[in-house]
C-alpha positions as CSV (number, residue, x, y, z in Angstrom):
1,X,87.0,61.9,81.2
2,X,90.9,62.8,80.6
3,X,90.0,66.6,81.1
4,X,87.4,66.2,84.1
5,X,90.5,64.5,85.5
6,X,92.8,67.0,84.6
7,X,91.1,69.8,86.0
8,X,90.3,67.5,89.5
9,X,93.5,67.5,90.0
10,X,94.6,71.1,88.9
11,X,92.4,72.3,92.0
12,X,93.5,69.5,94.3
13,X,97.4,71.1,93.3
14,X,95.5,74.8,93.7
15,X,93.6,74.1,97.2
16,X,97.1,72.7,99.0
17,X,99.5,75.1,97.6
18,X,96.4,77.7,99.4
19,X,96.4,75.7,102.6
20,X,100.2,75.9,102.7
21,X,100.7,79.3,102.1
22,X,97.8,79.5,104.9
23,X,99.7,78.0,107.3
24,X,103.3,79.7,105.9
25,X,101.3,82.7,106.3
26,X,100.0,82.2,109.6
27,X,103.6,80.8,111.3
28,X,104.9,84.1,109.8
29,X,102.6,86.8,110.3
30,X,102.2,85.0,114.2
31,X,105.5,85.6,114.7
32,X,105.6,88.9,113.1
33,X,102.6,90.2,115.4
34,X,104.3,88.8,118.5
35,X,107.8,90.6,117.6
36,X,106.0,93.3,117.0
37,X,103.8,93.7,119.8
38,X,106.8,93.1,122.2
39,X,108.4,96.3,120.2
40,X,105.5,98.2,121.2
41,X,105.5,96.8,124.7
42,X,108.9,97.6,125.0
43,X,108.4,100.8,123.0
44,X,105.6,101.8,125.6
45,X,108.1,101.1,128.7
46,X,110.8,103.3,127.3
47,X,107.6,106.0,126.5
48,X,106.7,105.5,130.0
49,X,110.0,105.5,132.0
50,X,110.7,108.8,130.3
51,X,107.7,110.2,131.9
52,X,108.7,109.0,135.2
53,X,112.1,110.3,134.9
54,X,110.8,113.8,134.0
55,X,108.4,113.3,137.1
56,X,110.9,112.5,139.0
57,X,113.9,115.0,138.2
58,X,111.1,117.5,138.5
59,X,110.9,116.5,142.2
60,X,114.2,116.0,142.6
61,X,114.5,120.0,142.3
62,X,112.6,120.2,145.1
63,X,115.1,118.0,146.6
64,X,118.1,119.5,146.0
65,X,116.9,123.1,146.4
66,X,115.7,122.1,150.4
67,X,119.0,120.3,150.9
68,X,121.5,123.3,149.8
69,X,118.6,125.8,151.8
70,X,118.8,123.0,154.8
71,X,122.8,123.3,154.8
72,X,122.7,126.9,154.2
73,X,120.4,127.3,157.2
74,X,122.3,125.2,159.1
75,X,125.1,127.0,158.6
76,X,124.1,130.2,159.8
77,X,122.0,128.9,163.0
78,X,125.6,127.5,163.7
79,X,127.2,130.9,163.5
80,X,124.3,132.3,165.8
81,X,121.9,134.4,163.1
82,X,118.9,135.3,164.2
83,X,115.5,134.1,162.8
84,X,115.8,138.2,161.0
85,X,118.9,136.9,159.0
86,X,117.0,133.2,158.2
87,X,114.1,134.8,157.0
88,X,115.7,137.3,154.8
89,X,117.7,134.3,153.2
90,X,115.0,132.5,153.1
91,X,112.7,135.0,151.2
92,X,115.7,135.7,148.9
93,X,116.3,131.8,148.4
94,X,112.6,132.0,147.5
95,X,112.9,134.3,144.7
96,X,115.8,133.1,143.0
97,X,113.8,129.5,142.8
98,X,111.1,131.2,141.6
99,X,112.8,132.8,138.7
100,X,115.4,129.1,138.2
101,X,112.1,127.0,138.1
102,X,109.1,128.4,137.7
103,X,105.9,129.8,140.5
104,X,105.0,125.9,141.3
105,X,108.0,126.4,143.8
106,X,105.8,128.5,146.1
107,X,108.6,129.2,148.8
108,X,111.2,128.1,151.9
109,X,109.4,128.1,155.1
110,X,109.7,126.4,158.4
111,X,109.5,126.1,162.1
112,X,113.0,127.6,163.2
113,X,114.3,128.2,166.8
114,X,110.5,127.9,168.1
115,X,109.0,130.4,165.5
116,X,107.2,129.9,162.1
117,X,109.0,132.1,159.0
118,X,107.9,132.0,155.8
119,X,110.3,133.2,152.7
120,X,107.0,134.0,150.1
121,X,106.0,136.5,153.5
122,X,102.5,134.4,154.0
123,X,101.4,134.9,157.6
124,X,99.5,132.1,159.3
125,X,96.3,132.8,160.8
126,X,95.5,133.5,164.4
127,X,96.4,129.8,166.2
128,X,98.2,128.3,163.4
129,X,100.6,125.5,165.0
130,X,103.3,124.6,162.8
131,X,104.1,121.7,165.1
132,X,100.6,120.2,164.3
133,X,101.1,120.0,160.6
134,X,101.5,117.1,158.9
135,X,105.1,118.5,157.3
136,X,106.7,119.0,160.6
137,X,105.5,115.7,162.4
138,X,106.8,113.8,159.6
139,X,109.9,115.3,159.7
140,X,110.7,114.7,163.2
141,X,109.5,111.2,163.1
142,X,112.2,111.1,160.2
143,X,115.3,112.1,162.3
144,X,116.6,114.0,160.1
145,X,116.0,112.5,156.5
146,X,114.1,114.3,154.0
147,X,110.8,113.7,153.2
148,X,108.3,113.6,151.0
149,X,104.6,114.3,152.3
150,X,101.5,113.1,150.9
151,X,99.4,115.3,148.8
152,X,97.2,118.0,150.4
153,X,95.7,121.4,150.2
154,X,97.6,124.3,150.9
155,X,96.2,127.0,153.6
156,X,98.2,129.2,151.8
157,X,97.5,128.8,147.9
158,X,94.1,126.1,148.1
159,X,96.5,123.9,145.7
160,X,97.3,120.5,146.2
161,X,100.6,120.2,147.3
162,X,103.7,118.6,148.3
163,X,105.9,119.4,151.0
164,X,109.9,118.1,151.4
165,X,110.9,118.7,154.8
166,X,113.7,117.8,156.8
167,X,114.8,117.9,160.6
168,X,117.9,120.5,161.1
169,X,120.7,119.0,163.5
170,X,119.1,120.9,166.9
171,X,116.3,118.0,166.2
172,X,113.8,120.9,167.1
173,X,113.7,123.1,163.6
174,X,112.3,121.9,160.5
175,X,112.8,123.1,157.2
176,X,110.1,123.1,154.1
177,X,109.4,123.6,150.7
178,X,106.1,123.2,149.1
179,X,105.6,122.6,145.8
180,X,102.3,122.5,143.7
181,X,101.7,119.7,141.7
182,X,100.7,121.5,138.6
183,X,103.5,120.6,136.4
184,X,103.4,116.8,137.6
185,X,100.0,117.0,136.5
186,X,100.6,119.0,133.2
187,X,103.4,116.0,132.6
188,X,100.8,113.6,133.9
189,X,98.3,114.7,131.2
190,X,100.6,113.6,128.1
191,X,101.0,110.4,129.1
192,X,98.7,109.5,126.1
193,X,101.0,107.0,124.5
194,X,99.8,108.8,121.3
195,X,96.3,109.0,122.2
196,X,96.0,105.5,122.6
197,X,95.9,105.4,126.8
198,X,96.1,107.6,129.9
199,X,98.6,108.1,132.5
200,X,98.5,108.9,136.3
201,X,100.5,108.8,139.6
202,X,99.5,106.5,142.7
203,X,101.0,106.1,146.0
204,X,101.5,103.1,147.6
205,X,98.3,103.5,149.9
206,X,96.3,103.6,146.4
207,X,96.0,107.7,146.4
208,X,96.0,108.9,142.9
209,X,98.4,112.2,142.8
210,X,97.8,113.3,139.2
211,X,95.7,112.2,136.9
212,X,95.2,112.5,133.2
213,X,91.4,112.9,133.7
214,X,91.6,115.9,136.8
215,X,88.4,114.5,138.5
216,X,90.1,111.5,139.2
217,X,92.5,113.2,141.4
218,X,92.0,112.7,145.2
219,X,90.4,109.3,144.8
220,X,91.5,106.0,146.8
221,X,92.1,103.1,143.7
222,X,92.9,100.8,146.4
223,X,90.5,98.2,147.3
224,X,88.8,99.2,144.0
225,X,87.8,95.7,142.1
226,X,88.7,97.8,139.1
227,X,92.3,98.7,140.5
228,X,92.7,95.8,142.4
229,X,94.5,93.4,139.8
230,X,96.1,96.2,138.5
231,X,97.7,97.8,142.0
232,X,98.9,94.2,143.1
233,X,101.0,93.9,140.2
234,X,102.3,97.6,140.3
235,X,103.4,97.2,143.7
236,X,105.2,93.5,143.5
237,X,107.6,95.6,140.8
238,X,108.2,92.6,139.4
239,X,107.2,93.5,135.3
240,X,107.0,97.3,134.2
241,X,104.7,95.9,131.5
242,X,101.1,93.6,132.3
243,X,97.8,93.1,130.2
244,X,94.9,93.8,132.5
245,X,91.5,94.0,132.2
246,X,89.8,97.3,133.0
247,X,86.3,98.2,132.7
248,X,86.0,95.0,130.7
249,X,88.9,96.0,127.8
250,X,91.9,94.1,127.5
251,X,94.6,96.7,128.5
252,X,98.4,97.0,128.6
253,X,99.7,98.6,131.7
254,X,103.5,100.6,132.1
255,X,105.1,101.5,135.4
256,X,107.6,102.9,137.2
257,X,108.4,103.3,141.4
258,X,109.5,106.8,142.0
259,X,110.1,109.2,145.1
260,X,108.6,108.1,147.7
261,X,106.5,105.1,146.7
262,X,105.4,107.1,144.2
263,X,104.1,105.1,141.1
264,X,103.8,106.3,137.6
265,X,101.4,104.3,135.3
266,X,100.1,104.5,132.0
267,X,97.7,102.1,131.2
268,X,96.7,102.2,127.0
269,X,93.7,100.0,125.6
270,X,94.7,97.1,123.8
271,X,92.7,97.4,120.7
272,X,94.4,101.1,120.3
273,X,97.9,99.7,121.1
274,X,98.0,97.4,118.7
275,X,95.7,98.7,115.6
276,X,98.5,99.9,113.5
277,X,100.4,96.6,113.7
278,X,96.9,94.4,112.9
279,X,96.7,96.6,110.2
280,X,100.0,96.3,109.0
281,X,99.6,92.4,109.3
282,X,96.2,92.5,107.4
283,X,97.7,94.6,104.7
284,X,100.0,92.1,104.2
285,X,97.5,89.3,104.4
286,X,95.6,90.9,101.8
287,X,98.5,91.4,99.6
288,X,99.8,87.7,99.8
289,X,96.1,86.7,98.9
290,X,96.3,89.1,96.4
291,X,99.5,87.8,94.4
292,X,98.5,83.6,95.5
293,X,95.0,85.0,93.6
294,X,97.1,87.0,90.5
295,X,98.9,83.6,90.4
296,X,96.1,81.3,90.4
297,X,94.3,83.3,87.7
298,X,97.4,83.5,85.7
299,X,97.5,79.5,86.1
300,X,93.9,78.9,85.1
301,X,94.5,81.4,82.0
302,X,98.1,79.6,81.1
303,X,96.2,76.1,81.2
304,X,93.2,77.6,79.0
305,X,95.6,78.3,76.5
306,X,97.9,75.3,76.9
307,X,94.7,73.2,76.4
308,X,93.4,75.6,73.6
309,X,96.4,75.5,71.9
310,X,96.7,71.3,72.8
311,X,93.1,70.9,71.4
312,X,94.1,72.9,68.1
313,X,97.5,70.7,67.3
314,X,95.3,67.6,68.3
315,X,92.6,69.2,65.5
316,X,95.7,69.6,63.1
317,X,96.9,66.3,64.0
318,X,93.6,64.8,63.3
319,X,93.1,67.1,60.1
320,X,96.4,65.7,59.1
321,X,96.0,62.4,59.9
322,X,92.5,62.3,57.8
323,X,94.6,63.8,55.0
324,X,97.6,61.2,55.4
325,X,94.6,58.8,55.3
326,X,93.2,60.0,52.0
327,X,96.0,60.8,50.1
328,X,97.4,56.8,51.2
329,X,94.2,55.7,50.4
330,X,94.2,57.4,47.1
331,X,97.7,56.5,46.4
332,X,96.6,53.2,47.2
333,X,94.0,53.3,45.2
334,X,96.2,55.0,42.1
335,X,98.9,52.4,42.8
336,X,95.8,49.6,42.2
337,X,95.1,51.0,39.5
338,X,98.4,51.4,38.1
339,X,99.2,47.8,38.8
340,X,95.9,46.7,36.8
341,X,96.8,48.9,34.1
342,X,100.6,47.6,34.2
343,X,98.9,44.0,34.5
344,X,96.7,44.1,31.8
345,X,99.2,46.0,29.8
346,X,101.7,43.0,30.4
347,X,98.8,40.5,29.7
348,X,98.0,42.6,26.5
349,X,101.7,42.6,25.3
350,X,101.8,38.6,26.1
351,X,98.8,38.6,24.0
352,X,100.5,40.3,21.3
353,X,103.7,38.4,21.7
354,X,101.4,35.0,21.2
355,X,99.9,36.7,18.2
356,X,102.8,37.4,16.9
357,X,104.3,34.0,17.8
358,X,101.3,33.1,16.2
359,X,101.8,35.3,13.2
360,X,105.0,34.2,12.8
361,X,104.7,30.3,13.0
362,X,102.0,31.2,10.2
363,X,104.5,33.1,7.8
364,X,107.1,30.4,8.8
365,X,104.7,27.3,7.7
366,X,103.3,29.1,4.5
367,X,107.1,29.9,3.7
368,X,107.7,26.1,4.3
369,X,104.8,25.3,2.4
370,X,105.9,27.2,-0.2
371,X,108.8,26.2,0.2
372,X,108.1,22.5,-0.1
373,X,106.0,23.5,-3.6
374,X,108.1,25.2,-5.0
375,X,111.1,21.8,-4.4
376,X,108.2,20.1,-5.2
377,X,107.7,21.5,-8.3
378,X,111.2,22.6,-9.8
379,X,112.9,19.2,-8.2
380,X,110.7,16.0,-7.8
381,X,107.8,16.5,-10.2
382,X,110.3,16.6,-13.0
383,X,111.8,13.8,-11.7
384,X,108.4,12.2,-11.2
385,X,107.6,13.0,-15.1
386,X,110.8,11.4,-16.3
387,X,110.4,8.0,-14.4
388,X,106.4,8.1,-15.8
389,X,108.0,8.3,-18.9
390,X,110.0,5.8,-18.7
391,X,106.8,3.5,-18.2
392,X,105.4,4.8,-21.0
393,X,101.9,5.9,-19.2
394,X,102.9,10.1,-19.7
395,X,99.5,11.1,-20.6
396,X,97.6,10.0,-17.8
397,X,100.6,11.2,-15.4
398,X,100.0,14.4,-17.3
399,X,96.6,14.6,-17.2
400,X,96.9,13.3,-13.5
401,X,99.6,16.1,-12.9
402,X,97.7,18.8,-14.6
403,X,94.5,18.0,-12.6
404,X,96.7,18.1,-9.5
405,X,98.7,21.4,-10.4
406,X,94.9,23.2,-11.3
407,X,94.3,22.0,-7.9
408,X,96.8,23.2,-5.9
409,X,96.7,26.3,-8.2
410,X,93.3,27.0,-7.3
């Protein structure tokens, strides 16, 4: 009954130190997983703002180059060059860009004092309005500020394109520069957060610009239910980070408002995002379950042997306690024994002592007796004998004394 209880409570003590270190374990490892996924987040919004910025410094070449070609331009119009002089700056502007940036720069072109001129020498087909294109309406309807057109394909290369433009001062002549969008999209497609998502480039009407899967290029997100929740909350710009669901996965979306209304977003599935980290947390779930089990087991093997070694001291104890027993009991039973012996020893040296009280009252009264016959004898009976004489009756006094000596001599 004492062990049964024992042991109850040895796994009552056991089962709360486990449901403590559950819930230690769970307040710590929660707040470790949330600290940690807000790294990542965070992690994920630097990633993705870095993207943008390359994006977006990329553009920005295209930028500056038709601003210095715009001023440059400007300058000789003001010093009256004809559209011979323009174009051949323009074709040698071309080339230099060409050779600073790369061939997605495909060449300075516009409509100038009334004619088309082209610095990559392209010649427009028969009925070609430059004053119909997209490019140059934009940029008058800008009055003057540069501008950044919407994707479309070149008549030129077949490429989708961008074009900056910008209105010089006569408010007549517009200046362009096209640029493909393959390196936007070649920056676009490594927007993997680590293979665990995808990026791609939207404008504010919902056109996707670049896309890390190429077929999605082209397409409208907006009024998508897909897109939907995702687009409103690009566009508010009120979080660069926001979990979404897309194609029914929990996903983590990044962006970023660039040129033009241009937004970059990279949108990486949850489950990938934060693998490493659950595993990282399980790990160490496993290994505090590992050492509370180590512990326990070294417990339940510490107690075996405490009560081992417990039950063998009780077992001495008792083996002891039987011998104390038995060796009292037999020095008990010696010490009885002694004390009958010393008894009857004592009662057999009384005994003797009486016997020789005995003895000697016996040798004392013979002594006497003797004692007394022999005064008898030597003292009175002579004096007996004389006063028997005097009376004259000796013979019978003799005779009597004779009879009474052989008497007492026998």
């Amino acid at each position: 009954m004492k062990k049964s209880t024992g042991t109850r409570q040895f796994l009552i003590a056991i089962i709360l130190i486990f449901l403590l270190q559950a819930i230690m374990l769970a307040v710590i490892f929660s707040s470790f997983y949330s600290i940690g996924a807000n790294d990542i987040k965070e992690l994920g919004v630097s990633n993705m703002k870095s993207q943008a910025a390359m994006v977006e410094n990329y553009l920005n070449r295209g930028n500056n180059v038709l601003w210095f070609a715009a001023e440059s331009v400007e300058h000789l119009m003001k010093y009256y060059a004809g559209n011979d002089e323009i174009l051949g700056y323009l074709t040698d502007a071309t080339g230099q860009m060409q050779k600073q940036f790369d061939a997605n720069f495909t060449g300075l072109y516009g409509y100038i004092n009334g004619e088309y001129i082209d610095g990559s020498g392209w010649e427009p087909p028969e009925g070609y309005d430059p004053t119909d294109r997209s490019w140059y309406r934009e940029a008058v309807e800008a009055g003057g500020e540069m501008i950044v057109s919407d994707p479309y394909v070149d008549a030129q290369t077949g490429e989708v394109v961008i074009s900056f433009s910008q209105m010089l001062s006569d408010n007549k002549s517009v200046l362009s520069l096209d640029v493909i969008l393959n390196e936007v999209q070649n920056i676009t497609e490594n927007m993997t957060m680590g293979n665990m998502g995808y990026g791609f480039i939207v404008d504010s009407s919902g056109l996707v610009i670049a896309h890390y899967n190429k077929e999605e290029i082209g397409k409208n997100y907006s009024g998508s239910t897909q897109w939907d929740e995702l687009l409103s909350i690009v566009y508010s710009e009120k979080t660069n980070e926001s979990e979404v669901i897309i194609n029914n996965e929990l996903c983590t979306a990044f962006s970023e408002r660039i040129v033009k209304d241009w937004y970059v977003v990279v949108v990486a599935n949850n489950e990938l995002l934060f693998a490493n980290l659950r595993n990282q947390l399980l790990i160490g779930i496993l290994m505090s379950v590992g050492i509370y089990l180590v512990i326990v087991i070294f417990c339940v093997v510490s107690i075996k042997r405490i009560r081992k070694a417990e039950k063998s001291e009780q077992e001495s104890m008792e083996q002891l306690r039987q011998s104390v027993t038995a060796s009292m009991t037999q020095l008990r039973q010696e010490n009885e024994h002694f004390v009958d012996r010393h008894v009857e020893a004592i009662d057999n040296r009384r005994a003797v002592e009486n016997v020789q009280r005995v003895l000697h009252f016996s040798y004392f009264f013979i002594a006497l007796c003797e004692f007394l016959r022999h005064l008898l004898i030597t003292i009175l009976w002579p004096n007996i004998l004389n006063i028997f004489n005097r009376c004259g009756d000796e013979p019978a006094a003799v005779q009597t004394w004779d009879s009474c000596e052989w008497s007492a001599t026998e």
